[in-house]
C-alpha positions as CSV (number, residue, x, y, z in Angstrom):
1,X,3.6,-23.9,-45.6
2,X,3.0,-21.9,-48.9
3,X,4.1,-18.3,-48.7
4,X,3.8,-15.6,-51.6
5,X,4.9,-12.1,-51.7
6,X,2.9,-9.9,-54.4
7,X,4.4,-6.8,-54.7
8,X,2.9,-3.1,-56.3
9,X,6.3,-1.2,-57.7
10,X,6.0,2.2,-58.9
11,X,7.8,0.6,-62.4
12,X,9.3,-2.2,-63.6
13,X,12.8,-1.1,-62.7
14,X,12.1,-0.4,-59.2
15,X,12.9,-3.7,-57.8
16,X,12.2,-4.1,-54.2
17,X,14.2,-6.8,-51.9
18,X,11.7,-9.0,-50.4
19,X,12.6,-8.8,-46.9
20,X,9.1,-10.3,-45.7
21,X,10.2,-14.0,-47.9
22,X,13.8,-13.8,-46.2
23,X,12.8,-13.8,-42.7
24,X,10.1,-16.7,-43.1
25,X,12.9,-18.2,-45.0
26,X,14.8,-17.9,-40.9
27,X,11.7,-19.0,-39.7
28,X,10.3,-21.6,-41.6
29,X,13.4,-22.8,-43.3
30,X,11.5,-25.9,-45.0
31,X,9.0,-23.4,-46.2
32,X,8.2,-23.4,-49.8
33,X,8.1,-19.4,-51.2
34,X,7.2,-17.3,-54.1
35,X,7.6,-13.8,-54.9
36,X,5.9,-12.2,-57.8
37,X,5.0,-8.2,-58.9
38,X,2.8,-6.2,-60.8
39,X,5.6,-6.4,-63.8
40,X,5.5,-10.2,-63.8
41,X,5.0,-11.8,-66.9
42,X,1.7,-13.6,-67.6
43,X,3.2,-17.4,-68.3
44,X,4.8,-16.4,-64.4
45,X,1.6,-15.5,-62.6
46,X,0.5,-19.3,-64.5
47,X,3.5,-20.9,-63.0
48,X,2.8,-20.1,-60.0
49,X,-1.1,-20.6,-59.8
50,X,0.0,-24.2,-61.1
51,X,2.8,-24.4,-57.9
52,X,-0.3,-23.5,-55.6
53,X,-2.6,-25.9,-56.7
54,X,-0.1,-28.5,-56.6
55,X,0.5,-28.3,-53.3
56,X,-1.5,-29.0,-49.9
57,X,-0.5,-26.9,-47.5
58,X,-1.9,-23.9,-46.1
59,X,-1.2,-20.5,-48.2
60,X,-0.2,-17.4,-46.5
61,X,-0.1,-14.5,-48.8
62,X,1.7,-10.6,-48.3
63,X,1.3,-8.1,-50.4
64,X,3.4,-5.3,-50.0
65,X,2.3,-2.1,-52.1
66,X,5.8,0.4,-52.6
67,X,3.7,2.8,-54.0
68,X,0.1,3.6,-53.7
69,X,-0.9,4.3,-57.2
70,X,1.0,1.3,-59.2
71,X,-0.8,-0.9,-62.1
72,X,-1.9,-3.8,-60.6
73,X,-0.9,-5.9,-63.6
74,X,-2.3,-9.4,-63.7
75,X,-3.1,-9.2,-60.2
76,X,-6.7,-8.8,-60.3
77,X,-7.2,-12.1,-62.4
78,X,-4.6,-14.0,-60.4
79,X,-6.1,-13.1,-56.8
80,X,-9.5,-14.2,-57.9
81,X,-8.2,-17.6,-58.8
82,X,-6.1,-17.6,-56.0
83,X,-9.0,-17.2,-54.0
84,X,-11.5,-19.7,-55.7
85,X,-9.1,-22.5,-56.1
86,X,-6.6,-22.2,-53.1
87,X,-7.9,-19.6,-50.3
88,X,-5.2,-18.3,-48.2
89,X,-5.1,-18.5,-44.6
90,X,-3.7,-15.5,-44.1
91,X,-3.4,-12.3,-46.0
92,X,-1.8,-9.4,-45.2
93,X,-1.3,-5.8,-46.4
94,X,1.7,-3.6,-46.0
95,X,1.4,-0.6,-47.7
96,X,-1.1,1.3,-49.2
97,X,-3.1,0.6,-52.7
98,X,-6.9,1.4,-51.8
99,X,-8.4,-0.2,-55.2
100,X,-6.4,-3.4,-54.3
101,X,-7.7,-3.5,-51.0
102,X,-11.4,-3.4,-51.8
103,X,-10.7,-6.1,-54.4
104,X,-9.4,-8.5,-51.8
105,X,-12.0,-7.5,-49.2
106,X,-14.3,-8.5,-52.0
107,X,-13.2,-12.1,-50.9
108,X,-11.3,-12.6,-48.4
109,X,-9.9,-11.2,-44.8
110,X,-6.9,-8.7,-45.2
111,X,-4.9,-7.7,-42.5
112,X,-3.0,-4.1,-42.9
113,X,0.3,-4.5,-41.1
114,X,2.7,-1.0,-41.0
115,X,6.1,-3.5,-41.6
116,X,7.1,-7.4,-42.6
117,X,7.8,-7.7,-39.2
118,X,4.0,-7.0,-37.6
119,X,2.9,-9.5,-41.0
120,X,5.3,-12.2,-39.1
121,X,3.9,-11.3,-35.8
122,X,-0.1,-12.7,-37.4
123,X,2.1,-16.0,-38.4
124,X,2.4,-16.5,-33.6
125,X,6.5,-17.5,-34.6
């Protein structure tokens, strides 16, 4: 499986740890994951819209939004190919960023978990 972790920091110095990609990383140990933010560089967001095209396995995507009224970045242009070219099986929400949310509504299913830990109980481990 394909996992990606999109995350909405306040600024680009406000690293979060991705705690949702280390515990699929317990869980699916042979599990191929990404993490990327609204301070990613363009040529990044390309990379990895190359990496998920490349590959056939199902896409599970978590988007975790640190603070509700961050610049989305290149987010909006990446989700929509995302979600023409590769459409995740899963996509869930942690966090709140309401203009986000309507975007991804706009084509998909999102499902608003309160912690990584209720977004790991949608994958049945």
């Amino acid at each position: 499986m394909l996992f990606l972790q999109l995350s909405l920091l306040r600024d680009n110095l406000s690293f979060q740890k991705p705690e949702w990609i280390e515990s699929i990383k317990i869980y699916y140990p042979d599990s191929e994951c990404m993490e990327l933010d609204n301070y990613s560089e363009l040529y990044l967001f390309q990379q990895v819209l190359k990496w998920i095209l490349n590959k056939k396995e199902p896409l599970i995507l978590h988007i975790h939004s640190f603070d509700k009224n961050s610049e989305t970045g290149n987010l909006f242009r990446f989700l929509q190919d995302v979600f023409s070219k590769h459409k995740p099986v899963l996509i869930t929400l942690q966090g709140e960023h309401e203009g986000l949310k309507k975007y991804i509504q706009a084509f998909a299913v999102v499902e608003e978990v309160k912690t990584g830990k209720d977004a790991l109980g949608l994958l049945n481990l």
